[in-house]
Each structure stands twice: as C-alpha cells, then as structure tokens.
N, C-alpha and C positions, 0 to 999 in steps of 0.2 A: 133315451135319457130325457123325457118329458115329464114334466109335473104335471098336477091336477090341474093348475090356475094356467096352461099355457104355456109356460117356461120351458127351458131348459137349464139343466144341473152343468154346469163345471163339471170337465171329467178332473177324479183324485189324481192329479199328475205325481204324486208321493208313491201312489202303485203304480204308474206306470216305470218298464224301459226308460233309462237315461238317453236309450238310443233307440227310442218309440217315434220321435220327431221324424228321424231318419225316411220311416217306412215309405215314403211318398214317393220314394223314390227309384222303389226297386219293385213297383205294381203297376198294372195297369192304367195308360191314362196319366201317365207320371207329368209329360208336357205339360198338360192341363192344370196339373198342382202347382207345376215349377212358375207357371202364367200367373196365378192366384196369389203365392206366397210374394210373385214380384211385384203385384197389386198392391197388396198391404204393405210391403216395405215402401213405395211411391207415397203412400197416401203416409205413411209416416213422419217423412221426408217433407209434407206440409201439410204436419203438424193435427192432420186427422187420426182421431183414434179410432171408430166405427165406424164397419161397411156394413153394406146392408147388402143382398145378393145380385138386387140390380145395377149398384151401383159399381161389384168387382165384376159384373159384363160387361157393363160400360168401360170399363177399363181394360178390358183385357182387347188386342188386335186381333181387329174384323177378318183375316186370312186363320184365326189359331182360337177365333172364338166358338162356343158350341152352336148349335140349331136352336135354343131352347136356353131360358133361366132356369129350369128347373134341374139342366143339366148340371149347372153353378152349383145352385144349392146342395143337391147331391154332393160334390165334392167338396163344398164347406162343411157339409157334416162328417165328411171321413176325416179332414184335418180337424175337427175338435175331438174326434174316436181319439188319433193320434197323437193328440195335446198340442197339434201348432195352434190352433184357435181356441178362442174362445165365445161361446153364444149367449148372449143376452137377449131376454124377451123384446122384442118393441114395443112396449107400452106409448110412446109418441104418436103413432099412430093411428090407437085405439078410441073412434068414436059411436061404439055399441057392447052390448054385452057381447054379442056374437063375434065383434072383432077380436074381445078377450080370448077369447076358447081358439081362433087361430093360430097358427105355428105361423110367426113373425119372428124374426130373431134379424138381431145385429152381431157382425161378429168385430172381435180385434186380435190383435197377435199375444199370447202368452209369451212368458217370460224363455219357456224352452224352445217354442217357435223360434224366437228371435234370434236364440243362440244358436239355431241351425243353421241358421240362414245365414250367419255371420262367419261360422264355421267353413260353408258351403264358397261363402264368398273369400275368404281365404285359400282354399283348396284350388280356384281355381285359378287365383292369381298365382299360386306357386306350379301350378299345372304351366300354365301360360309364360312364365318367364321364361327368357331364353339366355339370360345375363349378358355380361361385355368382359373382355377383357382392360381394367383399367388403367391407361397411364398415367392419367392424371392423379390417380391417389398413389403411385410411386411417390410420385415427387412431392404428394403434402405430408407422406410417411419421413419424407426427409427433410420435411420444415416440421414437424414436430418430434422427431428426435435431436434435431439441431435446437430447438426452444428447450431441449428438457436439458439440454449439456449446458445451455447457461444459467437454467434452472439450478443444477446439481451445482454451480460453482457458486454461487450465494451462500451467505453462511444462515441467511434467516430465508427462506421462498416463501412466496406469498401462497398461502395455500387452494387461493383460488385459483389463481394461475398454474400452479402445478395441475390441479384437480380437471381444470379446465383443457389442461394441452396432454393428459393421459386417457383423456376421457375422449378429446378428438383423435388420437394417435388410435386408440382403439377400436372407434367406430368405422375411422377410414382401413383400419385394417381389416375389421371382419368382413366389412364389404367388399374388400378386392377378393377376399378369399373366399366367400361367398357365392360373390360373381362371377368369379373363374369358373369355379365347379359346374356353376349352373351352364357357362358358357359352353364349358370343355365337352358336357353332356347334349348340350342341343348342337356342336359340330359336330358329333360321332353320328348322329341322328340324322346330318345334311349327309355326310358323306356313305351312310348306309341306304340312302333312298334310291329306289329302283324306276319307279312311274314318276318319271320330271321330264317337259322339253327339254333339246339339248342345248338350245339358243339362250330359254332362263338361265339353265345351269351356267354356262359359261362367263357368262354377265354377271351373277354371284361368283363364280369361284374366282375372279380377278379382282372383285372390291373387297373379295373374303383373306386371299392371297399378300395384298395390298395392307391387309388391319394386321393380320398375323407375324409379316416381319415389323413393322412400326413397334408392334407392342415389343415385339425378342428382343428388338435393337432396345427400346427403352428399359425392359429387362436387366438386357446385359451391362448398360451402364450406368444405372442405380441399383441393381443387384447387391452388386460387391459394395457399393456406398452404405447400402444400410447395413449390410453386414457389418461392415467395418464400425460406424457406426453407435449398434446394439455392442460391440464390443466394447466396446470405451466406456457404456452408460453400466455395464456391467458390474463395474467397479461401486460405484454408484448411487444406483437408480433405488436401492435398497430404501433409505430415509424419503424418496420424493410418493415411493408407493407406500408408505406408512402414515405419511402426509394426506395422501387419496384417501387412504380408509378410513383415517380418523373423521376428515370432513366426512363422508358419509354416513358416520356412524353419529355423528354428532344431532342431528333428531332422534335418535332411538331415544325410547325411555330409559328412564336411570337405572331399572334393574336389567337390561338388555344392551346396555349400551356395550362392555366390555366383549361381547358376545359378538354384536353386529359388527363392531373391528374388525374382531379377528375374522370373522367370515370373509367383511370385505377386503381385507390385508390376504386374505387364500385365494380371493378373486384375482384380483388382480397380479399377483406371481405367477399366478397358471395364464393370464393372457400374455404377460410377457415371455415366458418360457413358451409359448405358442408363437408369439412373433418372434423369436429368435430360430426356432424350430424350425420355422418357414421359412427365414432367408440364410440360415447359416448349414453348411455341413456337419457331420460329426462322425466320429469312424465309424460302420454298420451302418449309415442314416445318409440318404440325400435328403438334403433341403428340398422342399418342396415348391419355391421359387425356380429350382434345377430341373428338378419333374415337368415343371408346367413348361418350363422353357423347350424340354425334350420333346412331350406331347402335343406342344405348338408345332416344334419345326418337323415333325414327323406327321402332322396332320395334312403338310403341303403336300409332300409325294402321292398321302392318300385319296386328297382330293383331285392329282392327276391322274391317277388310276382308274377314280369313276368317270371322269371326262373320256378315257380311254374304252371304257366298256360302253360308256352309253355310244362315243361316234361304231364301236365294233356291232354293235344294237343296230344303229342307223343302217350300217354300211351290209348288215343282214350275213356277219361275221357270226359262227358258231360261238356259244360260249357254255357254261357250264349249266345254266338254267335249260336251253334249248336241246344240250344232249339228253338231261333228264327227260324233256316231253318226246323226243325221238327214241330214248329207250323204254317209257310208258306206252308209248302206240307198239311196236316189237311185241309186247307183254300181249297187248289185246288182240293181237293179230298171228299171235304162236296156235301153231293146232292143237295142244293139247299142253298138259303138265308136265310131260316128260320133257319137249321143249321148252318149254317157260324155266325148269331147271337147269335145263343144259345152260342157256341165255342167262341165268344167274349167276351160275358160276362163272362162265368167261364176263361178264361187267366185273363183279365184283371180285374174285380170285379168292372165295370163302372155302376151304376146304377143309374135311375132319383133321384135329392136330393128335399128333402122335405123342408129346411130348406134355403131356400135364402134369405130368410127376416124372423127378429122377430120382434115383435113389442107387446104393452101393449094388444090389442086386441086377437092377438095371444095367448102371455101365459092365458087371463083369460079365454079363450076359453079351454083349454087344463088342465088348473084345473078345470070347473064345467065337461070336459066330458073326462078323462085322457085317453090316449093310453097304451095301453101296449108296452114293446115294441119287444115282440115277435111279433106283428102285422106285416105282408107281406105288399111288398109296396103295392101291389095290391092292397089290402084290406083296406089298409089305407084313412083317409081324406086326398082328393086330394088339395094341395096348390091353394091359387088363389093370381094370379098376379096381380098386379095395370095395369090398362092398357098405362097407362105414361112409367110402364117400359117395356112393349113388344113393344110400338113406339117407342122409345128415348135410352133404354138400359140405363136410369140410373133414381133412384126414389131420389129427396129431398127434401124437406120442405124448401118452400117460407118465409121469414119472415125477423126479427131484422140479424142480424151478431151477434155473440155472442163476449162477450167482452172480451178485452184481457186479457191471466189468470194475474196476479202476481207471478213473477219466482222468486223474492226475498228470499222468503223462503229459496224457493230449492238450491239457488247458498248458503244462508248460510251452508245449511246442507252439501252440499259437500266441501264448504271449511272447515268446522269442522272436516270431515271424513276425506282429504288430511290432515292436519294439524295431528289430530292423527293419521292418519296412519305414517306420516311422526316421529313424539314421538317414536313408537312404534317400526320402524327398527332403529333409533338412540339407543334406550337400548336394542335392539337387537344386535348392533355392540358393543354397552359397553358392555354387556354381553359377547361377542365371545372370545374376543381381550383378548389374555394369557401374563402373566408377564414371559418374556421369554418361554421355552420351556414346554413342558407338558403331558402330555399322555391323551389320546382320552380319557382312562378310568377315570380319575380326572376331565372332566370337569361337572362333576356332571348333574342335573336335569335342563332340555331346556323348556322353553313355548314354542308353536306353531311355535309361529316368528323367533324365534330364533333360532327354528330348522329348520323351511323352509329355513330361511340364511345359517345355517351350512350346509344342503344337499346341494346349491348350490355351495359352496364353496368345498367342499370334493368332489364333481362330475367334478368340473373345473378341481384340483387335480389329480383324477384318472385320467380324462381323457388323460392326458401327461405319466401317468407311461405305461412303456414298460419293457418286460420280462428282467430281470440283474440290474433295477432300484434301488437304495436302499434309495433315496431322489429325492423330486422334489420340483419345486415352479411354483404356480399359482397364477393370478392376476384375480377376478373380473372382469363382463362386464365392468361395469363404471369405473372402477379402483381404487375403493374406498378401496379396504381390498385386502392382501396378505395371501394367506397360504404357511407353509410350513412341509411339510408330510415326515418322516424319517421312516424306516422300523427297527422293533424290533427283535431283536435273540429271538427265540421260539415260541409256540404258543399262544401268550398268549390274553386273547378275549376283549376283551373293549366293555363295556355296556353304552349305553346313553338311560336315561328313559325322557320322556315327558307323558303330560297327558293322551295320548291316545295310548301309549303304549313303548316298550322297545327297541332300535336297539341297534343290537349286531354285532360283526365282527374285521378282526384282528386289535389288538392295535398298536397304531402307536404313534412317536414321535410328536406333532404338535406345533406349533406356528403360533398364527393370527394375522397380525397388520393392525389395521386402519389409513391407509395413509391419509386420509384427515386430520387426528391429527398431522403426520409427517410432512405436509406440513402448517398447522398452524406453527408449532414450528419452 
C-alpha cells in the first residue's frame, strides 16, 4: 500500500471485517501486537497522537522487546493491514530528495483500533471479576424503599426526589445481583480446584466461611424486610414510577416525547417486578434471595469436603483421580486385548443389554418359556432386532396420530390441591400466631404443617443468634409472619409433640405475628 511520492494509503476500513481489528490476536506473535496496541493507548493517555517505529521500541519493555526495529515496523504494518493503525508518510523528516522516496511513516490509532482495545479492555475486566456478596446494599435497598413509602404518602412528590431515590434503589439493586452471580461463580470455581497448597486453602476457607454466614445472617434479617416492604409500596409505587418516566422523558423531542414515556414507564415496571421477583416467593417460583441464601449455606459443607480430599491427597489416601491412573497403568501393562477386555468389564460392569425393546410378543414369549434369572448372558435367548432399527436407529409404528388427551381433569385436580394446600398453611399461620408472648413449652400439640411452618420459622430465628444473644427477631422469606425468640433463666426444656413424634430443646420466650393480618388492619 505505497504510493509513487513515498506514502502510504489508508487501508478502506468500509471493506474491511468489523472484526478485522480482532485478527492480532489469534496469529502469530500476537504478545508483540498486544505490547504495541498498549504503546499507543500510553501515548494517548499523554495526549500524543503519532509514533514513529522507534519511538513504539522505545516504549515497549526491554525483557518483551524485539532484537531489531525493523521487527516493530513489520508489525506496525500488519496492524494498519488490519485497520488498528493508521500510516502517515513522515514528511518532517525529509531533508533531500532521496529522504522523499524512503518509506518513513508515522503511525496513530484508527477509530476501529481504538474500539478494540476498549472492547478488549472490558472483556477483561469482566474476565477478572470475582464479585462480593453485599451487605451493605441490603440495608441501602431498605433506606430506599423506606424513602419511597414517604414519597408515596405525599400528595404532590417532588419528582426529583422520587426520580432520584428509584434511580438509587435500582442501581444498588442490580449490583447486589450482579455481584452475587459473579460471586457465586468464582466460589464454585474455589471450591473445584484441585492443584492449591493445603495450608493456603485453609486460611481461605475460614475468612471464606466467616464472609458466607455474615452475609446469610444479614440475608435472613432484611430478607423478609424488604420483602414485606415491596409489599406495601405495591399498592402504590404505580404514580411514583410514572413520575420516573415522565422526568426522563421530559428532554425527548416533541415528537418522541410520548414515546420515550412510555418506554421509560416499561422500564422501570420490569425493574420493579425484578426486584420483587428477587426477594419475594411466589407459588412454582423461589425467590431468588432464597436460592442465593441456599447456595451460600450449601457452599460451606462443599468447601469441607475439598479440605477433606485435599488432607486425603496429603495423607496419600486413595481417591478417585488416583484409582483412574492405577487402572490406566493395569491397561498398559495387560498382555494383550483379550485382557484389557476382560479388565473392562470387571471396572466398568458394561455388558450387552437384552432388553431394548419390549413388546406384547416379547412378554408372551417369556411367560410360555420363562428365564431364570440366574441365566448368563451367554447362555441366554439372544435379542432380535427389527431390521428398520439397525438401518435407521429408531423403530415406530406407522399409523392414525393419537388424539389429543384431555388435561381438564388434571388442571382441576391441581387447582384443588393449590387451593387446599393453600387452606392448609393459612390455619397453619392461624395456628402459629401467639396472643402476645408465650413459651415454646405452651404451644401445645402441631399437625404436620404447622410444624414444618414452625421449624422454618425457628431456623430463620437461630439462624441470627450469636454467642451473648438473649433476644432476636426474624422475618419469613415472603415476609408473611415474624418471630420473636427471648432466652429463659435456667434450664428449663420445652416439648413440642406432633403426630410423628416429640421435639424437645431449650425453652424460650416466643411470639409469632402474622403480618399479612397487620397490614390488612
């Protein structure tokens, strides 16, 4: 791409790949571009727009630089092939005719360069996160729903202040959830690692141990908060999100404006129905505040288990990696094929199945002449195939279509079942629900239900107490019922019987309220 006078031509980036930038990266020598492109974004950064080829040498580190500039230039020429650069003649330079006619060139970054690299640098920050789980934006999730409940009781809100505290409530929420994910993915990732000292591991898995119930505990007791919450604003939140979209709608031009409303008015319903989705339950649907909570406390026994295999590792305990490479040596060390299959079969227990197809033919054949079934396969009546299915791999009967069942039934019968099952945790919450305080030992004899309720409820509970504790309060995933657990002077034991048997364990002060009755009232 040289002209007559010395130059060089602009490649037509219009004909190139949109993903021609790309190329440098999947060829030869790619380190070397990746050094070059980091050149130029440096030199960007102050405020230089032209290198010259000695000048991205000089820039690049003496341990990752070439032998030679002319090895530079060389790959300054591939990245202008590519359209990350661009070449300009050096005419500054030029004090002869002869200097003219030289191949001088400057180069700087194109417009598609830049956006690779910008692309590139995104990529790898999402590569590199490892996220957190956040407490902190629990508890700003529930100062900004608490701002929106006195927002919503105003009969004028100021629409910056709504715009402003739906706009915080939002961001701190995509971020926890965000952050989760990214969290919950790079601990699956600690706990699948095989090649780590055991001394590091151990040292992580106690500061790790240590993050994981902090956060469940902060979980468990603004869980059900916002829940409750989102419930209330429900009613509500309608006018303060029509309030959001209008402000942002209010720069649109005049013939887009009614437009950009409504967009932003779609927006924002679909994030609150997102942040309701996330801490609320719903019948078929855990909340995904529940999930996370699950995937936490299940991630602790996991990460005891790899503490487990790695001391079995130290301790030069068998485990399932190790019988693999003692039954690979077996394999290499058998005399022949015949042995190597024999050794197949006993590891693995693979043997010919007899049973691929049944059919009415089949079984009457097998009642007038029945097998035992000590019988060896060997020894047994050998299958016979359709020959349809050793051509085609699959056998079926030509005919009518069979007609479509009637589900009617069935959807009755399950809305029968939802409806009483639904009966059924309803007088299991009238049941729960104490006239003021009470002792664990008074609440007399529980059905099923209503003791599955009570364990979950009393496990919320626990879960918050901490050594010096003498009271706490828990709220429900849904946020539908509250406990509250006070600790008794002495030893004294609290019996709870159900049908299927008796839990015992220390007595404690309690009182249960079913919030969905407080907030009817």
């Amino acid at each position: 791409m040289t002209s007559s006078d010395g130059g060089r031509d602009a490649p037509d980036l219009t004909s190139l790949s949109p993903f021609t930038p790309f190329t440098h990266l999947t060829v030869p020598h790619s380190a070397l571009y990746r050094d070059i492109m980091a050149a130029f974004l440096a030199a960007k950064e102050r405020f230089a727009v032209h290198l010259r080829p000695e000048d991205v040498y000089a820039a690049l580190s003496p341990e990752r630089r070439p032998g030679e500039v002319e090895a530079v230039g060389k790959a300054l020429d591939a990245l202008v092939g590519w359209g990350n650069l661009r070449a300009d003649p050096d005419t500054a330079r030029v004090t002869a005719v002869e200097d003219f006619y030289r191949k001088r060139f400057i180069y700087q970054l194109t417009k598609a360069g830049e956006a690779a690299e910008e692309a590139l640098a995104v990529y790898g920050d999402a590569l590199g996160r490892r996220g957190a789980l956040q407490a902190v934006a629990l508890h700003d999730i529930v100062t900004q729903l608490r701002a929106l409940l006195v927002l919503a009781a105003e009969d004028a809100p100021d629409p910056a202040k709504v715009h402003l505290a739906l706009d915080a409530l939002s961001s701190r929420f995509a971020a926890l959830a965000e952050n989760a994910r990214a969290f919950m993915g790079s601990l699956q990732r600690t706990i699948d690692l095989h090649e780590i000292e055991v001394d590091d591991f151990l040292a992580y898995k106690d500061r790790l141990i240590q993050y994981l119930e902090r956060f469940i505990q902060d979980l468990i007791t603004l869980g059900g908060r916002i829940a409750r919450l989102i419930t209330e604003l429900d009613e509500c939140v309608e006018p303060l999100l029509r309030i959001a979209a209008a402000r942002e709608a209010a720069d649109a031009s005049p013939g887009e404006a009614e437009y950009a409303e409504k967009a932003a008015l779609d927006r924002w319903r679909g994030r609150w129905s997102g942040l309701g989705a996330w801490f609320r339950s719903e019948e078929g649907r855990e909340a995904q505040a529940r999930l996370l909570r699950g995937r936490a406390l299940g991630a602790i026994p996991q990460l005891l288990a790899v503490v487990r295999v790695l001391n079995d590792r130290r301790s030069g305990r068998s485990d399932r990696s190790a019988d693999f490479r003692t039954l690979a040596r077996w394999f290499a060390e058998a005399d022949g094929d015949d042995e190597r299959h024999r050794l197949w079969r006993v590891a693995f227990g693979l043997y010919p199945a007899r049973h691929l197809t049944i059919d009415a033919d089949t079984l009457a054949a097998r009642d007038a002449t029945p097998v035992p079934p000590v019988t060896p396969w060997a020894a047994a009546t050998p299958l016979r195939i359709s020959p349809q299915l050793r051509r085609t791999g699959s056998y079926e009967r030509r005919g009518k279509p069979r007609r479509v069942a009637d589900r009617s039934a069935g959807r009755r019968r399950l809305a029968e079942i939802a409806a009483r099952q639904n009966a059924e945790i309803s007088a299991a919450r009238e049941r729960l629900v104490t006239d003021g305080e009470t002792r664990l030992s008074e609440l007399g004899e529980l059905d099923p239900v209503a003791f599955g309720l009570f364990l979950q409820l009393l496990g919320d509970a626990l879960a918050t107490w901490r050594p010096g504790m003498t009271r706490t309060v828990a709220t429900s995933n849904d946020g539908s019922m509250e406990i509250r657990l006070a600790l008794l002077p002495g030893d004294t034991v609290a019996e709870i019987r159900t049908p299927h048997g008796t839990l015992r364990g220390p007595d404690h002060r309690v009182r249960i309220v079913d919030l969905t009755e407080v907030r009817g009232r």
